[in-house]
C-alpha positions as CSV (number, residue, x, y, z in Angstrom):
1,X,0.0,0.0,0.0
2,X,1.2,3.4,-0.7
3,X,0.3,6.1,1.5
4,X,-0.6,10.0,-0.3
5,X,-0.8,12.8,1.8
6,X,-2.2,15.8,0.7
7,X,-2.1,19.2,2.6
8,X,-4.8,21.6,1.2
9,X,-6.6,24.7,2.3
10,X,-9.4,25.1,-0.1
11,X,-10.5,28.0,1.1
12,X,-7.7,30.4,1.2
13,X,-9.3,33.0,2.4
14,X,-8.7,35.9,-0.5
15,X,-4.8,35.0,-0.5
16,X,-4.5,32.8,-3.5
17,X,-4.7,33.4,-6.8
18,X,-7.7,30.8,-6.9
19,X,-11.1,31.0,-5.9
20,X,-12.5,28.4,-3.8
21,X,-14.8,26.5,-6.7
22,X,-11.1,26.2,-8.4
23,X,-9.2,25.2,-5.5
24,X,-11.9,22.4,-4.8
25,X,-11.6,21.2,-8.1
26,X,-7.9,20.7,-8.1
27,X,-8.1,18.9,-5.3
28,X,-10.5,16.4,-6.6
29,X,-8.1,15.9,-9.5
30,X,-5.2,15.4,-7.4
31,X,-7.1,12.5,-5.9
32,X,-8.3,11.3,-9.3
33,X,-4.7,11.4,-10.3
34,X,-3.1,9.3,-7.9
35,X,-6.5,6.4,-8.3
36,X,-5.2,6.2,-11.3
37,X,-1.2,5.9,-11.0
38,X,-2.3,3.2,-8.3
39,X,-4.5,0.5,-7.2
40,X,-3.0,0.2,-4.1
41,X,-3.5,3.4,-2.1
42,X,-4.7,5.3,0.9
43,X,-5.4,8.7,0.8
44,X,-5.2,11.1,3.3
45,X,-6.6,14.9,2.7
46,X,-5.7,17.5,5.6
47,X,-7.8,21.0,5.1
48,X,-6.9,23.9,7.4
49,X,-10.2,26.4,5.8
50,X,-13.8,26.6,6.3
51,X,-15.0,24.7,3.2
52,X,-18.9,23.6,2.7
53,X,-20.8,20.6,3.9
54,X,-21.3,19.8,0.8
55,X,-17.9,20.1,-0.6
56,X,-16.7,18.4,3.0
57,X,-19.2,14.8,2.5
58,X,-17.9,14.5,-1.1
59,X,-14.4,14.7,-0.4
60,X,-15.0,12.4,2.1
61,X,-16.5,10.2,-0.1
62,X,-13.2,10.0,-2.4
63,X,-10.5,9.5,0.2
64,X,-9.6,7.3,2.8
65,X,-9.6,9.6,5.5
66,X,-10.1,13.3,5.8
67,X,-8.3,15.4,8.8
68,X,-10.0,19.0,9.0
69,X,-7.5,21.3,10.2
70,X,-7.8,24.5,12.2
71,X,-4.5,26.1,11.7
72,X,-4.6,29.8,11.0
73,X,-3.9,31.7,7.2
74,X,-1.1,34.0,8.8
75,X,1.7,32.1,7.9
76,X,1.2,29.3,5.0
77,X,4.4,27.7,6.0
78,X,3.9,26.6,9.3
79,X,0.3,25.7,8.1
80,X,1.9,23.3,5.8
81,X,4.2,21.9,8.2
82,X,1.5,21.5,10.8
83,X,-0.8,19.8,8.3
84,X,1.8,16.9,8.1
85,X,2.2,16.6,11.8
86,X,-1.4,16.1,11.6
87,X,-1.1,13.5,9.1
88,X,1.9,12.0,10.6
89,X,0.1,11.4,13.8
């Protein structure tokens, strides 16, 4: 089994050059992506923003687990890094 991590934030809260329909949609093609290099995975999606209910139950649908994350948007950085302790643990 091979184990994907992804680190996201959706909604980035006005400091990306995304919107949040365009985040969420890369997302679910870096998860379609990596179903289709592998048969044999486990996906693992970390979000750190305030995304919808519905956008929330279909990404749970698609991956094996889903950590929502409520790290601050000051500094994207540690965000990151604290994403993968999450993951990590």
């Amino acid at each position: 089994m091979i184990i994907f991590a992804i680190c996201s934030s959706i909604n980035g809260y006005n400091k990306g050059v995304y919107n949040i329909q365009e985040r969420f949609e890369q997302t679910i093609k870096t998860i379609d992506s990596i179903k289709k290099i592998t048969n044999n995975s486990y996906i693992i999606l970390c979000d750190n923003s305030n995304i919808s209910t519905e956008y929330k139950e279909m990404l749970i649908e698609i991956v094996d687990l889903f950590i929502p994350s409520n790290n601050s948007m000051y500094d994207k950085s540690h965000n990151e890094s604290q994403q993968m302790i999450q993951v990590i643990d």
